[in-house]
C-alpha positions as CSV (number, residue, x, y, z in Angstrom):
1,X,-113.1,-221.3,70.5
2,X,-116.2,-223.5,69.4
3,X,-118.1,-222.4,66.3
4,X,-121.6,-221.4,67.0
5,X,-124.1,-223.4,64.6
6,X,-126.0,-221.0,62.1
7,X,-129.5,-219.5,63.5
8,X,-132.3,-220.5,61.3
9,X,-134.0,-218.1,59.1
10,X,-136.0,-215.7,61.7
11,X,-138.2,-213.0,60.0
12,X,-139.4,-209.7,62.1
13,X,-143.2,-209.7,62.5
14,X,-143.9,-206.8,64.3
15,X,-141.7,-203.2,64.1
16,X,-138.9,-202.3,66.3
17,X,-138.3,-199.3,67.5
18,X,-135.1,-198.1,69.7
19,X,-135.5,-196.7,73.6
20,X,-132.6,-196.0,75.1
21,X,-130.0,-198.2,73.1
22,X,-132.5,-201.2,73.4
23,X,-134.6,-202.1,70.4
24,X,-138.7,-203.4,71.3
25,X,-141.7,-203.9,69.7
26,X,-143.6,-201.5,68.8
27,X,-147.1,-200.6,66.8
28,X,-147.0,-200.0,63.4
29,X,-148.3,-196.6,64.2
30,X,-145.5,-195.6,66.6
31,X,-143.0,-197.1,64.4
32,X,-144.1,-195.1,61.4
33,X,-144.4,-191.8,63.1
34,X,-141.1,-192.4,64.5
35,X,-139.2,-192.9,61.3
36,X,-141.6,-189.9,60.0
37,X,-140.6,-187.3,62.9
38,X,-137.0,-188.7,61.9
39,X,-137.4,-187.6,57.7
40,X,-138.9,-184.4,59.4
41,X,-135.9,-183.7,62.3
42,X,-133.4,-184.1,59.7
43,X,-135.5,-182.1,57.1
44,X,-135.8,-179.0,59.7
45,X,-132.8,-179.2,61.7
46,X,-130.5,-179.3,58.6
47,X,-132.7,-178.4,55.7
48,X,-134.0,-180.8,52.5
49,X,-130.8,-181.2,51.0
50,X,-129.1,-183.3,53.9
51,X,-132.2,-186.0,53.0
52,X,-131.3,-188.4,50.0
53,X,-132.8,-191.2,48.7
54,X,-131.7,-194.4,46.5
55,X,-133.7,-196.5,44.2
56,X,-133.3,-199.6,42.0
57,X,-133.5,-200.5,39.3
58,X,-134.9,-204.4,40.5
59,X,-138.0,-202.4,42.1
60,X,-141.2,-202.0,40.0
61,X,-141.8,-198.6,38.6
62,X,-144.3,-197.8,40.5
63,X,-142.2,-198.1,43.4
64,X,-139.3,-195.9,41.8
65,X,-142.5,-193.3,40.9
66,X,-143.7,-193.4,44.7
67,X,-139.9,-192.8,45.8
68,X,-139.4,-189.9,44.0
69,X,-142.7,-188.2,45.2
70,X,-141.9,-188.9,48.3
71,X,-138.5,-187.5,48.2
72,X,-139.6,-184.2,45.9
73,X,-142.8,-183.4,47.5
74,X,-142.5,-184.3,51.0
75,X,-139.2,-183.9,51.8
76,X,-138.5,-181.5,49.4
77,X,-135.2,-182.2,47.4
78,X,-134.0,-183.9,44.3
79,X,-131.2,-185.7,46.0
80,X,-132.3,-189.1,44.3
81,X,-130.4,-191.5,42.3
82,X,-131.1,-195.2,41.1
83,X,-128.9,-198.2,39.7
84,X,-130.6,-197.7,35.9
85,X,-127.7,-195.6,34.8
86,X,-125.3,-197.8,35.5
């Protein structure tokens, strides 16, 4: 079987989001009230524990600070963890 040649570098410039097992383009909009009704399903459907979040250590505090709001205030759990203790 012939080896395929490596694809060059190809970055996303627009959001995908998945309709019926097929990914398209979407609005940045759609896309992030999509990935927000999905925090929100999981949230409701099987309460705030069954939502986690993980953090690095390689991210900018600020970054780390904004992950644990999110994950405290809006989703309502402390189920976060980072590399820094390792």
């Amino acid at each position: 079987m012939p080896r395929r040649a490596p694809q060059p570098y190809q970055r996303l410039t627009t959001p995908l989001v998945r309709d019926g097992g097929q990914l398209r383009p979407a609005s940045w909009d759609e896309a992030l009230d999509r990935a927000a009704a999905g925090f929100r399903g999981a949230r409701d459907t099987r309460g705030p524990s069954s939502v986690g979040v993980f953090s690095c250590s390689k991210a900018t505090n600020e970054m780390n600070f904004v992950a644990q709001k999110f994950v405290r205030v809006a989703i309502g759990t402390n189920n976060i963890d980072s590399c820094n203790r390792t």
